[in-house]
LOLUMMI-665383 format. One record per residue (C-alpha): residue in one letter; chain; x, y, z. Coordinates in nm, 3 decimals, padded with zeros to 5 digits. Layout:
N
SITE   type   mol         X         Y         Z
SITE      a     A         X         Y         Z
...
***
This chain:
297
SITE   type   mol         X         Y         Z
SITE      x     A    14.249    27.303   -03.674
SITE      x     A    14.290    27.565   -03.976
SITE      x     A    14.489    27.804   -03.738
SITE      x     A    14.686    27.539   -03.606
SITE      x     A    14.783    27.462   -03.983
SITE      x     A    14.839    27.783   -04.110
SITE      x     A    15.086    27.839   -03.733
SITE      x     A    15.268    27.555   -03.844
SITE      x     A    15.308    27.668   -04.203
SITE      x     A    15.422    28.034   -04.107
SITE      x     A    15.686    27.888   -03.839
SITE      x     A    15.840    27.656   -04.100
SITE      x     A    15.788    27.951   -04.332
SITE      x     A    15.992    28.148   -04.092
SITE      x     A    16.278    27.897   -04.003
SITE      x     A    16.336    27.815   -04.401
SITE      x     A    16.379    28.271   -04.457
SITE      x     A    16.601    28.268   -04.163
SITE      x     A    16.775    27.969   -04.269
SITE      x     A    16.816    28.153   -04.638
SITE      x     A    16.910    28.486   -04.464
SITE      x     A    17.192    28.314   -04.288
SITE      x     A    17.312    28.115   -04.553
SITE      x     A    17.283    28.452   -04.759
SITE      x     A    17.582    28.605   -04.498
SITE      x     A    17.905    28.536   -04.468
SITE      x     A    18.238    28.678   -04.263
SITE      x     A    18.580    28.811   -04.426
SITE      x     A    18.856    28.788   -04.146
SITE      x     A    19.090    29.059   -04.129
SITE      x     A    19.360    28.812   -04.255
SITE      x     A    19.186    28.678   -04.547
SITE      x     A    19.001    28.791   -04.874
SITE      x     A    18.738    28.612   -05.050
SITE      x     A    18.631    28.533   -05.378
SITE      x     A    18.295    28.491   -05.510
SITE      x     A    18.172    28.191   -05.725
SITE      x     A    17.839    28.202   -05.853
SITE      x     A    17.782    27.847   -06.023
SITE      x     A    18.151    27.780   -06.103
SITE      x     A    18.221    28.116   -06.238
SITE      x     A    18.398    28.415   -06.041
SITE      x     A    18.145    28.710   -05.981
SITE      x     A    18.364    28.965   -05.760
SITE      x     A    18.647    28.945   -05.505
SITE      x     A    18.586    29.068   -05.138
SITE      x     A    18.907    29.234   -04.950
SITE      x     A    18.717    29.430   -04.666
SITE      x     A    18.696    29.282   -04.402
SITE      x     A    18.331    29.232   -04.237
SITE      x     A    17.999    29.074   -04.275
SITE      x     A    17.879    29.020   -04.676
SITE      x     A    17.617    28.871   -04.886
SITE      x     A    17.575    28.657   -05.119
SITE      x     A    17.272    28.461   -05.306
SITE      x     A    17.196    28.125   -05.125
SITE      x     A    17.252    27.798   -05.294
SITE      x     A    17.380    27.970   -05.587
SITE      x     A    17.718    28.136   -05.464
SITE      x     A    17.971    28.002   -05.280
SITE      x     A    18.305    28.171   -05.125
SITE      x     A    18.658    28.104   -05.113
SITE      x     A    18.845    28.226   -04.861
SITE      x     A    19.201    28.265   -04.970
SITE      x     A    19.519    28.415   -04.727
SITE      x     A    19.575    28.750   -04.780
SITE      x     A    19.915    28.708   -04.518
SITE      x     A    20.260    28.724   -04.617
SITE      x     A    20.344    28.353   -04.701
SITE      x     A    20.681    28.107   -04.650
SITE      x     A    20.784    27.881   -04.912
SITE      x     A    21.030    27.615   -04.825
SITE      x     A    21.269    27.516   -05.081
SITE      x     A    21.435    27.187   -05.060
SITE      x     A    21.824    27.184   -05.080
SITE      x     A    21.957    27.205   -05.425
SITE      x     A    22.288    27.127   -05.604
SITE      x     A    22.419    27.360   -05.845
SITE      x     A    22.756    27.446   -06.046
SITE      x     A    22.833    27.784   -05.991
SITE      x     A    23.014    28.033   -06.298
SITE      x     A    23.333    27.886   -06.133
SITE      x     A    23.263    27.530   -06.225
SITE      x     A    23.237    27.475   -05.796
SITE      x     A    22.926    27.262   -05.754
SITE      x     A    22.707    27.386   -05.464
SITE      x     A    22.458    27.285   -05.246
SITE      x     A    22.214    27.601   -05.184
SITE      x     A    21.917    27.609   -04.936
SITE      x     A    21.691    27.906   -04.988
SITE      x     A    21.317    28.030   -04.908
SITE      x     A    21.066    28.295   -05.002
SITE      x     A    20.836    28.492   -04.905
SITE      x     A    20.478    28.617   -05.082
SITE      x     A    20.160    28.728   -05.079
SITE      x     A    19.850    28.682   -05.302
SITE      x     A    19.749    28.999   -05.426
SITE      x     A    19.466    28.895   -05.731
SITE      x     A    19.245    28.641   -05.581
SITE      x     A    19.088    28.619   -05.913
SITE      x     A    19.364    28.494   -06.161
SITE      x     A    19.513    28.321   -05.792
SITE      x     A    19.214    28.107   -05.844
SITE      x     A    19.191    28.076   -06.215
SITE      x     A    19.571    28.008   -06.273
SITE      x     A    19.685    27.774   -05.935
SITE      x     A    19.366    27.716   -05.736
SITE      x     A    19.493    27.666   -05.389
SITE      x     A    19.788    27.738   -05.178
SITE      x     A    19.946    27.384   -05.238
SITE      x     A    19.918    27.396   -05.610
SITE      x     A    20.094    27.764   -05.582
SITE      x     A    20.373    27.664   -05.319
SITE      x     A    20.440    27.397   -05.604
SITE      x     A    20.479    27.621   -05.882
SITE      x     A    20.671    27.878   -05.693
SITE      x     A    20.942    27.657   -05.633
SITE      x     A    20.974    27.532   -05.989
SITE      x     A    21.010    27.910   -06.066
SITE      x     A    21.256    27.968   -05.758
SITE      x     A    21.455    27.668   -05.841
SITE      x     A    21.480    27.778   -06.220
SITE      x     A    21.569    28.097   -06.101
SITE      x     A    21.840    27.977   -05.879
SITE      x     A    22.026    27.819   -06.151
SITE      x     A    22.018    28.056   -06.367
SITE      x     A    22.134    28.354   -06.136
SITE      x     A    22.360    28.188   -05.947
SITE      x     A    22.508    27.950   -06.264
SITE      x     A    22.632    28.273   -06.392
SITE      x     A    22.804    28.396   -06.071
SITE      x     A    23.109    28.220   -05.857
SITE      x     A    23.087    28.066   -05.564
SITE      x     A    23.316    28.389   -05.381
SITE      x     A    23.062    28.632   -05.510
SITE      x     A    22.784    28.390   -05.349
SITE      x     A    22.933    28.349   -05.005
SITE      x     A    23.091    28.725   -04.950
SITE      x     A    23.081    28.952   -05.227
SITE      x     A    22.731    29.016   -05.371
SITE      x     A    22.548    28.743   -05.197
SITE      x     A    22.272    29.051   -05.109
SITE      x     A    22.284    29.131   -05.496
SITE      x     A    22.253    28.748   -05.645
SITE      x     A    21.942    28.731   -05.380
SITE      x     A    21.766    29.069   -05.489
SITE      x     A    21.830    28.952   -05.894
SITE      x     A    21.641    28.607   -05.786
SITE      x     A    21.358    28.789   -05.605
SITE      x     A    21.301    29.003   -05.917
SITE      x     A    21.318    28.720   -06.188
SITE      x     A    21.063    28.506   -05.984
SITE      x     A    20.814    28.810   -05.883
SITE      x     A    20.821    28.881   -06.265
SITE      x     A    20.666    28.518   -06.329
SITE      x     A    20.485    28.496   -06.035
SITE      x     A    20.272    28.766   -06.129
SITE      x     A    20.094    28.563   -06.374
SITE      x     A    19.962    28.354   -06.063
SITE      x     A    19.826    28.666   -05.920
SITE      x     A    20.088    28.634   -05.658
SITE      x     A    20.390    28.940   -05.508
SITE      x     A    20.743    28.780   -05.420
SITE      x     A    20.820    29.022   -05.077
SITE      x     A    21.175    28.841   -05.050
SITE      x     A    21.423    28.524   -05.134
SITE      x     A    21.674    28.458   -04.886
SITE      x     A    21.993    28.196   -04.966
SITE      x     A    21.962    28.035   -04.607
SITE      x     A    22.300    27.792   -04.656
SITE      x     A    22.559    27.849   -04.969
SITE      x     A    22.801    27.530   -04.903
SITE      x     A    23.022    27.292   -05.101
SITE      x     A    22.959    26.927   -05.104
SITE      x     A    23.027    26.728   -04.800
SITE      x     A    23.304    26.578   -04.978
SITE      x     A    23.462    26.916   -05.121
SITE      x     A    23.441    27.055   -04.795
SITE      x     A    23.660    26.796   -04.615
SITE      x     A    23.902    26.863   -04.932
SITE      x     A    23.897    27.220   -04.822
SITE      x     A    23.967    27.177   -04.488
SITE      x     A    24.242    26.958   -04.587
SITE      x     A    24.349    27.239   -04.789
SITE      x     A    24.314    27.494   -04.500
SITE      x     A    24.463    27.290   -04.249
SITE      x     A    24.799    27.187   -04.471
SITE      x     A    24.803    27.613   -04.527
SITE      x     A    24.770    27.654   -04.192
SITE      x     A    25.011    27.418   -04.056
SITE      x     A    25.280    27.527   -04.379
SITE      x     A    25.217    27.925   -04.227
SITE      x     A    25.326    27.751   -03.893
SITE      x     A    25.608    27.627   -03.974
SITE      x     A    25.727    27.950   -04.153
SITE      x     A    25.627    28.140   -03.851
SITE      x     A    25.821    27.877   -03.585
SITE      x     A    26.142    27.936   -03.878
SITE      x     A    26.129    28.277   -03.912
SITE      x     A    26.088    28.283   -03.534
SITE      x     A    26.407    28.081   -03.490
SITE      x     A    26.598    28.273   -03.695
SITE      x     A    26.517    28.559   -03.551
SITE      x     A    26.618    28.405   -03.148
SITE      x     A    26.898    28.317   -03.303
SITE      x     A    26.998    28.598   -03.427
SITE      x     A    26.922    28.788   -03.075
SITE      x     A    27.079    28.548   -02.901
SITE      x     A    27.433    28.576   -03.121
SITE      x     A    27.383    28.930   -03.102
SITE      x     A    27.392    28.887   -02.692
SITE      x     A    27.666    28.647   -02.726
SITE      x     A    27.915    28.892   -02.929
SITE      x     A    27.784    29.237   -02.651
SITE      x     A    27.864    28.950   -02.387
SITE      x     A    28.208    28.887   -02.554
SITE      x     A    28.291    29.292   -02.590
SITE      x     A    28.150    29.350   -02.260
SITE      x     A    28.372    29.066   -02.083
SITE      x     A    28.676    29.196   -02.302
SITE      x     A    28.698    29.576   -02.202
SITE      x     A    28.570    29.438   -01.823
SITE      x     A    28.917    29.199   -01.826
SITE      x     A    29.071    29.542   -02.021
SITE      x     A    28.992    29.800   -01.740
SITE      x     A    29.031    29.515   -01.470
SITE      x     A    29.448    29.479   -01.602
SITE      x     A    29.485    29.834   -01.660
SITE      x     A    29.335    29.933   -01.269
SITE      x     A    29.540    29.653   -01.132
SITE      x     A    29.849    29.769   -01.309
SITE      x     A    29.784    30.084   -01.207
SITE      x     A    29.803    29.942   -00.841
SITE      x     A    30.112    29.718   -00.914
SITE      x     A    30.237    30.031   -00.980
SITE      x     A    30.126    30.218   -00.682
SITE      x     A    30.272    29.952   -00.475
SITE      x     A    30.605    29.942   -00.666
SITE      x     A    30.601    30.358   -00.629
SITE      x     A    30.495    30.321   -00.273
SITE      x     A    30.747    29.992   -00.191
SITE      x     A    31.034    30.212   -00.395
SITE      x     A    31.020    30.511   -00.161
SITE      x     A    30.967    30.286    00.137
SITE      x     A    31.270    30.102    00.047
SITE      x     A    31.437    30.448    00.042
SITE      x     A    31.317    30.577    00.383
SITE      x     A    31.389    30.257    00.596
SITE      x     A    31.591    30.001    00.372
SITE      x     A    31.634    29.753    00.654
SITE      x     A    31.250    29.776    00.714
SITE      x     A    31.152    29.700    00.341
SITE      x     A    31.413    29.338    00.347
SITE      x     A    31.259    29.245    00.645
SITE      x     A    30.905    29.312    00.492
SITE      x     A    30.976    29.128    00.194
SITE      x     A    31.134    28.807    00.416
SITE      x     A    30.861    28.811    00.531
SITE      x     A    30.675    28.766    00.237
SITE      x     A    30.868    28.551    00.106
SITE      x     A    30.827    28.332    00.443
SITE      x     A    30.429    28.316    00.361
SITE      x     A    30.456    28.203    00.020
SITE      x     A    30.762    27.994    00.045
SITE      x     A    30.640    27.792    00.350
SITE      x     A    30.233    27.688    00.298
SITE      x     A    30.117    27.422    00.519
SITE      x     A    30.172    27.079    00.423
SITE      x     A    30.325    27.168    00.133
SITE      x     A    30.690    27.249    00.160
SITE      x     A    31.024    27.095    00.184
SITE      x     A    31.369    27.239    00.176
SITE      x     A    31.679    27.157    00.187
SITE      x     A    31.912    27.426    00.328
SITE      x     A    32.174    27.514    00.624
SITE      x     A    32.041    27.629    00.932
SITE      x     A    32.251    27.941    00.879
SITE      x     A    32.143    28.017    00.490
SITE      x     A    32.089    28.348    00.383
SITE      x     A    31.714    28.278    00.328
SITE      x     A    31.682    28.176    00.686
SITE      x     A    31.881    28.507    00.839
SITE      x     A    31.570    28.684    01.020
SITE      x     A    31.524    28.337    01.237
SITE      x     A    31.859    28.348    01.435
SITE      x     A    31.806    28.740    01.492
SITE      x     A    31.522    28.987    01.467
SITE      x     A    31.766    29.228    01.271
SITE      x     A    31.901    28.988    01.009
SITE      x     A    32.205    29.007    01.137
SITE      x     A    32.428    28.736    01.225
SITE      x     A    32.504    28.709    01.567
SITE      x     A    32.857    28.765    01.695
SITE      x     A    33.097    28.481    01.678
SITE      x     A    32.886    28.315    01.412
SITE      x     A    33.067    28.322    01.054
SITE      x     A    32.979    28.493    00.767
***
């Protein structure tokens, strides 16, 4: 009976220390660190990663993210240096690099993502309130965004906290300033137009008067050469008509009767009113021209 006692005792004996010896253990990840509380107050901070001990009952361990961390801001309006109000949507990034005042100063991730963005929205205003909305959106937007991460790194230290980076995600106007801008843009745009489409046809006009006048010149001296190469051959006939008129002048009357036959008398469209023995009508009573004996003179 005594041994069955004293077996019970030393197996609940056993389960209680190996109940203590596990609840005296306990497991860092490789992505967090963990801080030690013995009875509410901080004892050390663990950052290796592995299997640690602690006392049982009396300590307890908070595991805290030792990761690189996103904060969200919400949207924001803001006048920028140029009196242009703005809407700005930005985020950081951090880490938590003293678990210790982490825990003393914010607590818990929430609490800290709640501060930060008091601190990023104050920074924000300031930075950008004292730059214009050009230098924002193209000039030193990389500049205005490094000047923000080092004004809220410099407060966030006191958290126990490292700002890695602050990105502007969206630099915009108003919805209602944009449309105004777009107006803006698009009565520009269409004004450019319309200077282009003028300039455009003053210059086709100007090409095409320019083509008018070379047509003009080039029609003139083509009419020019055309009289002067068919005077030339109204002279080459007259030379060629003078010396056959000198070599045969029987030939050249009855060549030029005959001439005179094909313009004088055009189908359907002649009447005259002579003698049947006119001059004009010599070469039909003879082939020479000549009138034929007997007949009068």
């Amino acid at each position: 009976m005594r041994l069955n006692i004293v077996g019970g005792s030393l197996a609940v004996l056993i389960i209680i220390g190996l109940i203590v010896a596990y609840s005296a253990m306990f497991t860092v990840h490789q992505t967090r660190q963990a801080l030690l509380v013995r009875l509410g107050e901080p004892v050390r901070v663990v950052t290796q990663p592995g299997l640690h001990y602690k006392i049982p009952l009396i300590d307890s361990v908070i595991h805290i993210d030792k990761r690189i961390l996103d904060l969200e801001n919400p949207s924001q309006e803001l006048i920028a240096s140029d009196q242009k109000r703005l809407v700005v949507d930005a985020f950081a990034r951090y880490k938590i690099t003293d678990p210790l005042k982490f825990y003393q100063s914010v607590g818990n991730i929430d609490a800290a993502n709640s501060r930060l963005s008091t601190l990023l929205n104050g920074s924000l205003r300031r930075v950008l309130g004292e730059s214009s909305f050009q230098a924002l959106v193209r000039d030193e937007r990389a500049q205005l965004m490094s000047r923000i991460r080092e004004q809220v790194d410099r407060e966030a230290a006191n958290f126990g906290i490292e700002v890695v980076d602050v990105r502007i995600r969206r630099a915009d106007l108003p919805e209602q300033n944009s449309q105004a801008v777009y107006q803006r843009m698009q009565t520009e745009r269409q004004r450019e137009a319309a200077e282009f489409r003028a300039q455009g046809s003053q210059r086709s006009q100007e090409i095409r008067a320019r083509a008018d006048r070379d047509v003009t010149v080039l029609i003139a001296e083509a009419t020019a050469k055309a009289e002067q190469i068919r005077g030339e051959g109204d002279a080459e006939r007259n030379r060629i008509f003078a010396n056959a008129f000198g070599r045969d002048p029987e030939f050249f009357i009855f060549y030029r009767s005959m001439q005179a036959y094909e313009a004088g008398l055009k189908h359907e469209d002649t009447r005259f009113m002579l003698k049947p023995d006119s001059e004009f009508f010599r070469f039909f009573s003879t082939s020479t021209g000549k009138p034929r004996e007997g007949t009068p003179q």
